[in-house]
PASEBA-1860 file (N, C-alpha, C; in nm, 3 decimals):
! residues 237
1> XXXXXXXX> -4.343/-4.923/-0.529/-4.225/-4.847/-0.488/-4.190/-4.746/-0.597 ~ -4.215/-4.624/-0.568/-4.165/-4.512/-0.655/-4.037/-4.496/-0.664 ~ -3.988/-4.468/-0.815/-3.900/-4.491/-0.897/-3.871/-4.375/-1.014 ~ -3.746/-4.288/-0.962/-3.768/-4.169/-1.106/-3.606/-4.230/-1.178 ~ -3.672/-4.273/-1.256/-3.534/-4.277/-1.365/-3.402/-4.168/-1.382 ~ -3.462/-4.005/-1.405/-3.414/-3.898/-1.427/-3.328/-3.872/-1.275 ~ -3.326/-3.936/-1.188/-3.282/-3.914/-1.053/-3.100/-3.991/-1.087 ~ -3.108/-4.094/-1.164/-2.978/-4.216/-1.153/-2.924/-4.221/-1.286
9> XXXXXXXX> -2.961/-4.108/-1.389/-2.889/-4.132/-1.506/-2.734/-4.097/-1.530 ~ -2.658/-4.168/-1.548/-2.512/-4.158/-1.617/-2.464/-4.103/-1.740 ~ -2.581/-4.096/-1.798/-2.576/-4.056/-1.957/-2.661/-3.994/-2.021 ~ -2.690/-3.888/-2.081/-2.754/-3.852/-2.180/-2.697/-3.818/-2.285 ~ -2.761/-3.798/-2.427/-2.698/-3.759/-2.552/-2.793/-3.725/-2.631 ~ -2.797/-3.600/-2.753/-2.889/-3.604/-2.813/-2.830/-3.689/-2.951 ~ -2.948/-3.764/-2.972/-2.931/-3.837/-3.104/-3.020/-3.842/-3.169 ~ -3.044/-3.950/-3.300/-3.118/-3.935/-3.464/-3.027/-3.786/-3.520
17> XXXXXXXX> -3.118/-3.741/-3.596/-3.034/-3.634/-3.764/-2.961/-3.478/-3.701 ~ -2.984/-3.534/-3.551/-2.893/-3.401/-3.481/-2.763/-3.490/-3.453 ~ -2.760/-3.606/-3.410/-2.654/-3.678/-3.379/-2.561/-3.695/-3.525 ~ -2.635/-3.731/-3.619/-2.549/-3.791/-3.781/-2.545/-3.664/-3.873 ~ -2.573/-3.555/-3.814/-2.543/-3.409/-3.913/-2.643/-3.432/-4.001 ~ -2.767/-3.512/-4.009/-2.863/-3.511/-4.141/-3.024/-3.374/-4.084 ~ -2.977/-3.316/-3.941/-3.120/-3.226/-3.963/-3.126/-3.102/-4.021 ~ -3.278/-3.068/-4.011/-3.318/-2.944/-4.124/-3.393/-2.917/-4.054
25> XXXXXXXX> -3.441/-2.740/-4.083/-3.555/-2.729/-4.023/-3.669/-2.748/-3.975 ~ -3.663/-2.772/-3.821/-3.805/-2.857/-3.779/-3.783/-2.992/-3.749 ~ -3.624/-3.058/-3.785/-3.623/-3.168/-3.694/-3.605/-3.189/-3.603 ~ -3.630/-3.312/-3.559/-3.737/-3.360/-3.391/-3.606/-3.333/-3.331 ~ -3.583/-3.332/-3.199/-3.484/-3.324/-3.115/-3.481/-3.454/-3.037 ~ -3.418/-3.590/-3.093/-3.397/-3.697/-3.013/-3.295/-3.685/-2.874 ~ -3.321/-3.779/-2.775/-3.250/-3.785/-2.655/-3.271/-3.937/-2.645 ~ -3.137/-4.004/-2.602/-3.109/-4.143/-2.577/-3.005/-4.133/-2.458
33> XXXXXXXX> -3.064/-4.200/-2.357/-2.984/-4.187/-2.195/-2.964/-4.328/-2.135 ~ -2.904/-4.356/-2.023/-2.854/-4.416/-1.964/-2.861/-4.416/-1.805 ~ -2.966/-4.565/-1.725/-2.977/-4.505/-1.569/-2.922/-4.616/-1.525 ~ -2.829/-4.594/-1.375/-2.823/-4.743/-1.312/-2.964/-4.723/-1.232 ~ -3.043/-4.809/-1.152/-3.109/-4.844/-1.109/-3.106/-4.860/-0.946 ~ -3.157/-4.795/-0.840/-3.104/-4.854/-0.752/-3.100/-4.963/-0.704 ~ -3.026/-5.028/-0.574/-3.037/-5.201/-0.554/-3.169/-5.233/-0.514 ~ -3.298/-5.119/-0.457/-3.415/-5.164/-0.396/-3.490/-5.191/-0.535
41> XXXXXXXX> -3.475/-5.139/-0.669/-3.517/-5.189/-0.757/-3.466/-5.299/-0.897 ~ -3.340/-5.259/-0.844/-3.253/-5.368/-0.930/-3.324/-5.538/-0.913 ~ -3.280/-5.574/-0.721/-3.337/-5.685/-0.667/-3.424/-5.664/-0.629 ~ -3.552/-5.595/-0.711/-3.692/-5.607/-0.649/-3.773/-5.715/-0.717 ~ -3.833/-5.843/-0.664/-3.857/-5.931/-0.803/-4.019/-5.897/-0.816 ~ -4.090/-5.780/-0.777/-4.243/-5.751/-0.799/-4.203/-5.589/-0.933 ~ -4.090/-5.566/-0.888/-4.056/-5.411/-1.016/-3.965/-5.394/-1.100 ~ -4.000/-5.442/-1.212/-3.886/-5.451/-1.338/-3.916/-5.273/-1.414
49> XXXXXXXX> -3.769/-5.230/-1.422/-3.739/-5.103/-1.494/-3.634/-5.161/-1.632 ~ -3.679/-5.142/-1.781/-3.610/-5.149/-1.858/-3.545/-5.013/-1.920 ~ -3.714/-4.948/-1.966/-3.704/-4.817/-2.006/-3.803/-4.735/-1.985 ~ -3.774/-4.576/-1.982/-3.866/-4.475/-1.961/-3.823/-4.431/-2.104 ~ -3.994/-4.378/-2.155/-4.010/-4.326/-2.280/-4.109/-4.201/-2.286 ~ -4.058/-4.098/-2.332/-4.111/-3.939/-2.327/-4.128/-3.932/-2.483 ~ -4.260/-3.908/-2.501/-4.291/-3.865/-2.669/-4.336/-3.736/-2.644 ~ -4.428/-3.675/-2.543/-4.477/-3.571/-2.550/-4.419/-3.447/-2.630
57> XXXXXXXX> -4.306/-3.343/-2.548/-4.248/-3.280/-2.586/-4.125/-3.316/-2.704 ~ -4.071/-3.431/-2.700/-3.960/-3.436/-2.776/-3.937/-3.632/-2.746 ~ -3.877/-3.715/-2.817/-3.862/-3.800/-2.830/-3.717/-3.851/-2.754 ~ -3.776/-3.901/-2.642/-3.670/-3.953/-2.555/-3.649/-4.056/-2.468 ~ -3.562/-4.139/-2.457/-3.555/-4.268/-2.374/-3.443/-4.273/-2.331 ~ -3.451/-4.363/-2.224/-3.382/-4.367/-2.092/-3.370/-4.510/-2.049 ~ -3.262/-4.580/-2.129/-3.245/-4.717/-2.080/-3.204/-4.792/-1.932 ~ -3.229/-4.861/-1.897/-3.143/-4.923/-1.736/-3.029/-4.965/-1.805
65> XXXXXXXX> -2.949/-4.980/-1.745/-2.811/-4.985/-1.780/-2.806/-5.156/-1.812 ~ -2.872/-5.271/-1.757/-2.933/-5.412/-1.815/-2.969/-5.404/-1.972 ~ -3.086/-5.305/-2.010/-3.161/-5.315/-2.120/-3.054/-5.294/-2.215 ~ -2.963/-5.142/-2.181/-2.834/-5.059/-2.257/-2.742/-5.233/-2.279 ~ -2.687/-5.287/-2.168/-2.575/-5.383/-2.213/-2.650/-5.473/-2.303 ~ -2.782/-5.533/-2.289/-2.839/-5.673/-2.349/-2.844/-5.600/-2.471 ~ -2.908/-5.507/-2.551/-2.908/-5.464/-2.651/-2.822/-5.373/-2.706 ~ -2.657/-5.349/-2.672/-2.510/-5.342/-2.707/-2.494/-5.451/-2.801
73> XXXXXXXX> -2.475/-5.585/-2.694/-2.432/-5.683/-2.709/-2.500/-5.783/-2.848 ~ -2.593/-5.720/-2.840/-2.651/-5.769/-2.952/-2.597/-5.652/-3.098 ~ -2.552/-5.584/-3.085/-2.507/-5.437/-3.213/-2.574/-5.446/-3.233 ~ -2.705/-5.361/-3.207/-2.856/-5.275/-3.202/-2.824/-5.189/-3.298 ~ -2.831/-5.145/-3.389/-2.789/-5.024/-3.464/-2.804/-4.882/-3.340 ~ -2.952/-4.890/-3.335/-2.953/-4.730/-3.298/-2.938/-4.742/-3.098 ~ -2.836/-4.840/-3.059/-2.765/-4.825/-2.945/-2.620/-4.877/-2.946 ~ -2.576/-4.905/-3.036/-2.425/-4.918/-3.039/-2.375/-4.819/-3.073
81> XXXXXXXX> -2.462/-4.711/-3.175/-2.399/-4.585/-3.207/-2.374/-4.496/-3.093 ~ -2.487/-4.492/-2.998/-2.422/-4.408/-2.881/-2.317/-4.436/-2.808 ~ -2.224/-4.538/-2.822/-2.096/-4.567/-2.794/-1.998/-4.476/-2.847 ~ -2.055/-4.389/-2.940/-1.949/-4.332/-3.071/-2.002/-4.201/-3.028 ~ -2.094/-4.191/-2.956/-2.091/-4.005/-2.976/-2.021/-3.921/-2.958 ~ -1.977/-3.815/-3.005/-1.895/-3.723/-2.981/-1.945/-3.686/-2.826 ~ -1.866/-3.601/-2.773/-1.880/-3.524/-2.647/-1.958/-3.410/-2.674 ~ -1.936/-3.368/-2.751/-2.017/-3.230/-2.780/-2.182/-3.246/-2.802
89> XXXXXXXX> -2.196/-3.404/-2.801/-2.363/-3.445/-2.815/-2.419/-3.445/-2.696 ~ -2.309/-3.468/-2.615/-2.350/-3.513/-2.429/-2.426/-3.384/-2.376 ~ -2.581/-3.421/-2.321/-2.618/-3.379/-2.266/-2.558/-3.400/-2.076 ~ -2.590/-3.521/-2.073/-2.475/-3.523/-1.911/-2.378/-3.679/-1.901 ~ -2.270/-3.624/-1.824/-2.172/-3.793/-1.857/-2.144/-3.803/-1.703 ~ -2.070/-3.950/-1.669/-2.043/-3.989/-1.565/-1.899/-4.065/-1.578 ~ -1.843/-4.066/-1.459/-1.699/-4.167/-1.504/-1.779/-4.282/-1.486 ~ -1.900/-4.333/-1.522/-1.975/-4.467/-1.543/-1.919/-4.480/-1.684
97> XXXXXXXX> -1.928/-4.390/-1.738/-2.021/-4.378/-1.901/-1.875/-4.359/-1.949 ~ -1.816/-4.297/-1.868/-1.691/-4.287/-1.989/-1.597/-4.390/-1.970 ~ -1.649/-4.485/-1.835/-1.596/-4.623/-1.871/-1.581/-4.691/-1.955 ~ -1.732/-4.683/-1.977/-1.808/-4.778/-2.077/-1.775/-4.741/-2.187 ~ -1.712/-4.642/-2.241/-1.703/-4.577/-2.352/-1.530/-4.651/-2.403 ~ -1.492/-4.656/-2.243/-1.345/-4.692/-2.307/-1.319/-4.816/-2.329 ~ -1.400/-4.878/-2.305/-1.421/-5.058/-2.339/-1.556/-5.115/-2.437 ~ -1.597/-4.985/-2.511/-1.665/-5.036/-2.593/-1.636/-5.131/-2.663
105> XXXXXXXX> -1.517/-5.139/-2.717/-1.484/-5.294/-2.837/-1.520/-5.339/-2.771 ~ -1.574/-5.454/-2.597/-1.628/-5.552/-2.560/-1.736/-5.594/-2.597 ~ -1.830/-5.480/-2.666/-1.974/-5.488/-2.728/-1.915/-5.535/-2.895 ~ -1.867/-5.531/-2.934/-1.843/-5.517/-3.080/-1.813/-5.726/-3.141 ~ -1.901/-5.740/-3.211/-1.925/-5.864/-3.307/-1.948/-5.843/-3.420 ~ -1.944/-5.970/-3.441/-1.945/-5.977/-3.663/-2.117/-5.986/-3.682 ~ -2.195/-6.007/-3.515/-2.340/-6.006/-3.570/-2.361/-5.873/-3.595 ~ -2.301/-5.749/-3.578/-2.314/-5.634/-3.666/-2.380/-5.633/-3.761
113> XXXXXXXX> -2.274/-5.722/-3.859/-2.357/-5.775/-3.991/-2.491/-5.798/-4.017 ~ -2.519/-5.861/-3.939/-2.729/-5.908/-3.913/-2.744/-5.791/-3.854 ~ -2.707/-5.721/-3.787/-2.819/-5.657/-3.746/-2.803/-5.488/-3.827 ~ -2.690/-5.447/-3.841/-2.726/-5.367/-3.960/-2.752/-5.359/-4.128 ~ -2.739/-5.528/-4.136/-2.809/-5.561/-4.254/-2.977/-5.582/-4.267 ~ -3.010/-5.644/-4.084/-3.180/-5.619/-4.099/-3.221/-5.434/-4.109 ~ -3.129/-5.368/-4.022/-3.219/-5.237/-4.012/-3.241/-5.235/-4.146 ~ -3.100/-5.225/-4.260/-3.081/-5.147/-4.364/-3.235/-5.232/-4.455
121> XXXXXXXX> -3.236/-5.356/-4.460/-3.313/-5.425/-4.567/-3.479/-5.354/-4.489 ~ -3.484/-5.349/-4.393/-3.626/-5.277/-4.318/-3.632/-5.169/-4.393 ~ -3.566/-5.079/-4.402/-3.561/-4.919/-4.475/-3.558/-4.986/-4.591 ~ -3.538/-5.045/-4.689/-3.560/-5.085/-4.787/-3.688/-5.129/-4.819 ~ -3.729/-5.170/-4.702/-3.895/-5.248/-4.723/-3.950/-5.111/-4.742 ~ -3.943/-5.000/-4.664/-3.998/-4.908/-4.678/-4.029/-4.814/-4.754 ~ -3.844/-4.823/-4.829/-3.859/-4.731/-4.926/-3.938/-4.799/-5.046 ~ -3.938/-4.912/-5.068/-4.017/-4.998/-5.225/-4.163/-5.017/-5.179
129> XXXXXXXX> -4.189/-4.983/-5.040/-4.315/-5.006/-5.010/-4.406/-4.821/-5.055 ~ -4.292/-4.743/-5.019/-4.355/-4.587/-5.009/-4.385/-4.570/-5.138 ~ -4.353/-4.665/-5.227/-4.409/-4.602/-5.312/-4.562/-4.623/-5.368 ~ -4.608/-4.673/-5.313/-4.766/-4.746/-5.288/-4.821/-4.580/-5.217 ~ -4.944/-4.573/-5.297/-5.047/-4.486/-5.280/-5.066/-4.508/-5.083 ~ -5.099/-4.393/-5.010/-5.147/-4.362/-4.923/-5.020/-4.444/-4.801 ~ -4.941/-4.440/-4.846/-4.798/-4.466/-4.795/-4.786/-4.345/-4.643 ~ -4.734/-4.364/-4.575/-4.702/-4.251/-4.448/-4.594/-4.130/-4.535
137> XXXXXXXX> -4.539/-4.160/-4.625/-4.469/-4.036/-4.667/-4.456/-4.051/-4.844 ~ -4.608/-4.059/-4.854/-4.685/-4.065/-5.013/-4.606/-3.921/-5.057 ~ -4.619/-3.842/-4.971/-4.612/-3.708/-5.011/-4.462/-3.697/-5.100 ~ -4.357/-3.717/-5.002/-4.233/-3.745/-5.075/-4.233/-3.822/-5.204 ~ -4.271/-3.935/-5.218/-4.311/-4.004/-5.317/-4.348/-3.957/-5.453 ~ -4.474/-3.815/-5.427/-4.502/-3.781/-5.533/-4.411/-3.654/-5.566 ~ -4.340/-3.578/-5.466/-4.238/-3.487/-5.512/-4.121/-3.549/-5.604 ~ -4.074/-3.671/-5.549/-3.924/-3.715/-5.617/-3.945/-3.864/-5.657
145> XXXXXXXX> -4.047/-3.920/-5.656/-4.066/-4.033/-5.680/-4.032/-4.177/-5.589 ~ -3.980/-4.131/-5.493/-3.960/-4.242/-5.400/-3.968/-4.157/-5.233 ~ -3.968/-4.272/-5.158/-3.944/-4.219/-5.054/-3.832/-4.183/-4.995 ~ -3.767/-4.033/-5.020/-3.602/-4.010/-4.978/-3.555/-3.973/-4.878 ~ -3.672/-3.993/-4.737/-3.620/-4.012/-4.618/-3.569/-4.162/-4.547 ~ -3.671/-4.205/-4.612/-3.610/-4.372/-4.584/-3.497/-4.413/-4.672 ~ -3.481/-4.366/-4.802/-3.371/-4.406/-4.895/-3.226/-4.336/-4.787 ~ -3.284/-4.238/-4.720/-3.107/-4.105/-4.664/-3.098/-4.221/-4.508
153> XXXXXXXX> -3.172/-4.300/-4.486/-3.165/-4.354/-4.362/-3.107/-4.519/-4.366 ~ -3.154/-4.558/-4.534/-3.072/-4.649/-4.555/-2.913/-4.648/-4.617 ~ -2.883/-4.575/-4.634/-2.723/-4.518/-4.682/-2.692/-4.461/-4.549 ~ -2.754/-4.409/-4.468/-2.665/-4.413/-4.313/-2.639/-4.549/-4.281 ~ -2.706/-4.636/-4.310/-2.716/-4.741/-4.199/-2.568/-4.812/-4.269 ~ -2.586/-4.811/-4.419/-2.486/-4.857/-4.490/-2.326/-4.816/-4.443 ~ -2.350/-4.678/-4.446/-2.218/-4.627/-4.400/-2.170/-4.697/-4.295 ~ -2.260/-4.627/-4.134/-2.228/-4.676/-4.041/-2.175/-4.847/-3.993
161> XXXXXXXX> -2.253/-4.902/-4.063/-2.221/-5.047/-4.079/-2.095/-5.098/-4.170 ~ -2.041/-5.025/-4.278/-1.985/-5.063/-4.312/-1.843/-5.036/-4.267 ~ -1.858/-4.872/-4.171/-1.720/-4.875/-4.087/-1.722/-4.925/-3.973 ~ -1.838/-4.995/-3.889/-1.818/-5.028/-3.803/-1.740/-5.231/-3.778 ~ -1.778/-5.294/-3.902/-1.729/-5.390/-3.938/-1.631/-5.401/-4.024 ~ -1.536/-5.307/-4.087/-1.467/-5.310/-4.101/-1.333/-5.252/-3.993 ~ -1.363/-5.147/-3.909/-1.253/-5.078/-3.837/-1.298/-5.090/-3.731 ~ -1.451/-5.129/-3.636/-1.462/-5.143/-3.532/-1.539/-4.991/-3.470
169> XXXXXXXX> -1.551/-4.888/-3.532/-1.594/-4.751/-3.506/-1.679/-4.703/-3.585 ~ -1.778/-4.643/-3.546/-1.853/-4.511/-3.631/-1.842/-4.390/-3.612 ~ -1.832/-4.287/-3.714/-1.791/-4.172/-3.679/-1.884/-4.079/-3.704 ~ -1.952/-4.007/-3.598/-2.034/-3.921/-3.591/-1.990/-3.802/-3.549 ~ -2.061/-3.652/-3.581/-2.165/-3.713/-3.701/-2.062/-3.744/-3.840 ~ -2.189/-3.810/-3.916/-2.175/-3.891/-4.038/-2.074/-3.789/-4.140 ~ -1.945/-3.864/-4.157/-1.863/-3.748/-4.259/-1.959/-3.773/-4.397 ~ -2.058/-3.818/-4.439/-2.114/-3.828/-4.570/-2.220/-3.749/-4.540
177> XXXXXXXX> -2.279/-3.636/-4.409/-2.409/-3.576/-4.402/-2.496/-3.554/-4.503 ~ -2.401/-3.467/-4.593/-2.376/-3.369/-4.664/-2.449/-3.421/-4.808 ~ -2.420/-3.548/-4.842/-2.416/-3.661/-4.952/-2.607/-3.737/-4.876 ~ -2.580/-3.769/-4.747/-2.680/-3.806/-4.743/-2.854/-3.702/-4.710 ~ -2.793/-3.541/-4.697/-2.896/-3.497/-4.708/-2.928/-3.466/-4.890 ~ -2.874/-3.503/-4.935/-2.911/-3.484/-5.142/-2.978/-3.617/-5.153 ~ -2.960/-3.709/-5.101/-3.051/-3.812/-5.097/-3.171/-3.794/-5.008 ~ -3.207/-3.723/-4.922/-3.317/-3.689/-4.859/-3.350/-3.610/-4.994
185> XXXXXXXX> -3.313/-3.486/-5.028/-3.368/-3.388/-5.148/-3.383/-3.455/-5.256 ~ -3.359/-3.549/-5.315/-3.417/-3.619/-5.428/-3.296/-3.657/-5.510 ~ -3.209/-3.641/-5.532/-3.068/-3.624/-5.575/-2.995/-3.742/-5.673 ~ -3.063/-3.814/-5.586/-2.983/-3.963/-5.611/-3.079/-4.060/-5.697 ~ -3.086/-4.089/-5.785/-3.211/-4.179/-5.839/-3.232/-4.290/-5.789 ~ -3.382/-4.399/-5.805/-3.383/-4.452/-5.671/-3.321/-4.597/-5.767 ~ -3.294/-4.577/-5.847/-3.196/-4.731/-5.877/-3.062/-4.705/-5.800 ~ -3.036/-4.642/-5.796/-2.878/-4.548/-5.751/-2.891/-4.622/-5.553
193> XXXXXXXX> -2.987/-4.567/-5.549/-3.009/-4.629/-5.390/-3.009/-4.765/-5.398 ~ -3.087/-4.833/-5.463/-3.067/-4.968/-5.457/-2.958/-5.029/-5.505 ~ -2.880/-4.995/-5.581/-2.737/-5.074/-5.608/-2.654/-5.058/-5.455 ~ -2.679/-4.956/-5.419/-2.605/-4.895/-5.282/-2.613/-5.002/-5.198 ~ -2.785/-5.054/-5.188/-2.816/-5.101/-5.123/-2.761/-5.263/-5.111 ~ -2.756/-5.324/-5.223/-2.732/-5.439/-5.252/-2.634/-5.478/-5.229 ~ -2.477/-5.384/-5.309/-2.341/-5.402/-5.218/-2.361/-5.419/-5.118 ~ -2.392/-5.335/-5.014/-2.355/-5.334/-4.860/-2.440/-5.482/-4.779
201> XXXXXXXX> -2.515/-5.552/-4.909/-2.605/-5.707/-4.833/-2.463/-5.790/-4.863 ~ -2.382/-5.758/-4.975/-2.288/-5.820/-5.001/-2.193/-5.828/-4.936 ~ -2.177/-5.752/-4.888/-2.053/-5.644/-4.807/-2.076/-5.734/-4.663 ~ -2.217/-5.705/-4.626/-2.227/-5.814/-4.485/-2.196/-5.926/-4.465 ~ -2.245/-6.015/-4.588/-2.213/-6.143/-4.608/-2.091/-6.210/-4.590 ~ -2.029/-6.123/-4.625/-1.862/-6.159/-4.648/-1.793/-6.117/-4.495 ~ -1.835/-6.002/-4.469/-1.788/-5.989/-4.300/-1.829/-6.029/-4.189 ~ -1.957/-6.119/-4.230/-2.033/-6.225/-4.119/-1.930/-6.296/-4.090
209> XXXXXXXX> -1.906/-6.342/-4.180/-1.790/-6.507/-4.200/-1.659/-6.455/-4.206 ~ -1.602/-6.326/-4.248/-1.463/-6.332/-4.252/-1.433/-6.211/-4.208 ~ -1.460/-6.125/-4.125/-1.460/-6.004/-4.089/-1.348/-5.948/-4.023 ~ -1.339/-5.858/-3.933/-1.209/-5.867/-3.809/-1.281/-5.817/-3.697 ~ -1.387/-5.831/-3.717/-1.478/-5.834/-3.538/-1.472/-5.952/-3.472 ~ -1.473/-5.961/-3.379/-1.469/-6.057/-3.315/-1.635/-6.181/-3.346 ~ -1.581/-6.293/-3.276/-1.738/-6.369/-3.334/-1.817/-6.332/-3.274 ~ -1.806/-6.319/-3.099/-1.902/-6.261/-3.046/-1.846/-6.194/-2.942
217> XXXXXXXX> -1.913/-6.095/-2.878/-1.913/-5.999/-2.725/-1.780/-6.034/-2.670 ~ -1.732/-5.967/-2.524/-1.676/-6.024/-2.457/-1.750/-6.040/-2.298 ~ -1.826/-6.140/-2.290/-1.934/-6.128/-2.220/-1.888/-6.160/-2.063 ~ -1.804/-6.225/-2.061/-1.725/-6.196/-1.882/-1.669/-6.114/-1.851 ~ -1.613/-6.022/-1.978/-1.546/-5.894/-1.944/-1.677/-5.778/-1.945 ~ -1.743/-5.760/-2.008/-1.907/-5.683/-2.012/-1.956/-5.747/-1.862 ~ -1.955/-5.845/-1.795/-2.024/-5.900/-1.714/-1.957/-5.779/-1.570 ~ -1.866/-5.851/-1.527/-1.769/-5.744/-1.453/-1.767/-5.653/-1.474
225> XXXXXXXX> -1.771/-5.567/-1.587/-1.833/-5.419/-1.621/-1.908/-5.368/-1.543 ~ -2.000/-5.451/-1.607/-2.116/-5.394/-1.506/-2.204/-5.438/-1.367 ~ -2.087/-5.521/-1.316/-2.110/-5.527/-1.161/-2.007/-5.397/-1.123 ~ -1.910/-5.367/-1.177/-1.840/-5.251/-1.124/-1.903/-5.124/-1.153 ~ -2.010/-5.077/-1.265/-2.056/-4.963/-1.266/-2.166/-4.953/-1.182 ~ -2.232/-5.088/-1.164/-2.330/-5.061/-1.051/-2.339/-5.058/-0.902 ~ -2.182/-5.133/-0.888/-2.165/-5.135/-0.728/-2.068/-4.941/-0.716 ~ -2.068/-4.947/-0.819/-1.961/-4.777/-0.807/-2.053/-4.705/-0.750
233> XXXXX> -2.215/-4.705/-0.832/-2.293/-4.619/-0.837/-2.385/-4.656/-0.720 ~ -2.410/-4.720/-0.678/-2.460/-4.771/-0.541/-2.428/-4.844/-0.426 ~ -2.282/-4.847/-0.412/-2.232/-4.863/-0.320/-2.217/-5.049/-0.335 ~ -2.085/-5.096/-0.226/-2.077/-5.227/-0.213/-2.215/-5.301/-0.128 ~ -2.208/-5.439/-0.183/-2.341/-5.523/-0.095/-2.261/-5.549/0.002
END
């Protein structure tokens, strides 16, 4: 049963270093969207739709609105932020989306903590790893001595994480762009990154356990959500 994603989307946005104010010439043009599904494929049990993914021209995906809530609910780093985008990022919106937008705190937990403490410690693997010969961005390495795209991606993550568990919001783009493109340019020495880095493991720790996010989701209120955005969008059974 043929199935175009691009037919049922509610949402698009462009995101990555166009979304957080960190691009420069020649960066990629990300797109992160949002489809309901119709009911012949929703309840089809031979055709599961999670996501459509476009690398060709430009780097873009297109979640089912299932894949979008299960990995909300979990504070995904790079899908809880599209909760926060400005309007001016929106490629196209729906009164689905700006539902969802107005009940985002229902997605919002203290597992934040884990999970923008794994991205951040991942970019960390990377950056102590780049510095190893024949590294994917050796090149940086030998200009400034470390790798300072992964170092500018772990001080986003820091930021973002650290206002999103403390106040519940991220604010894009990133009011530190500015700070974090001198850390892309070499700016920052890479002990400087790693102290950065270490607070904010600290910083999690403490708002795992004592935070003001909630412990977890609000998953009967998310549940009803989204029987109402999907029966909106495709009519009552």
């Amino acid at each position: 049963m043929k199935f175009n994603p691009n037919e049922h989307i509610i949402f698009e946005t462009i995101a990555g270093s166009h979304l957080y104010g960190t691009n420069i010439e020649g960066s990629d043009f990300d797109k992160r969207g949002v489809c309901v599904p119709p009911y012949r494929i929703l309840f089809n049990p031979f055709q599961k739709f999670e996501q459509l993914e476009e690398t060709v021209d430009e780097d873009r995906v297109i979640y089912s609105l299932a894949k979008f809530f299960d990995l909300a609910t979990q504070n995904n780093p790079n899908i809880i932020e599209l909760l926060f985008a400005p309007m001016g990022s929106w490629i196209q919106s729906s009164w689905q989306w700006e539902l969802l937008v107005e009940n985002r705190n229902l997605f919002l937990s203290r597992n934040a903590a884990k999970t923008f403490g794994g991205y951040a410690r991942a970019q960390m693997h990377k950056l102590k790893n780049g510095r190893q010969e024949g590294s994917k961005r050796f090149e940086l390495v030998q200009q400034y001595g470390y790798d300072t795209k992964s170092a500018m991606h772990l001080v986003r993550l820091v930021i973002e994480g650290t206002e999103l568990l403390n106040k519940g919001t991220i604010t894009l783009p990133c009011p530190d762009a500015a700070q974090l493109l001198k850390i892309r340019n070499g700016m920052f020495s890479y002990e400087n990154i790693l102290h950065i880095a270490e607070d904010f493991f600290s910083i999690c720790d403490e708002l795992a356990a004592n935070g003001p996010l909630p412990d977890k989701p609000d998953y009967d209120r998310l549940a009803d959500l989204y029987l109402e955005m999907v029966a909106g969008t495709n009519g009552r059974i």
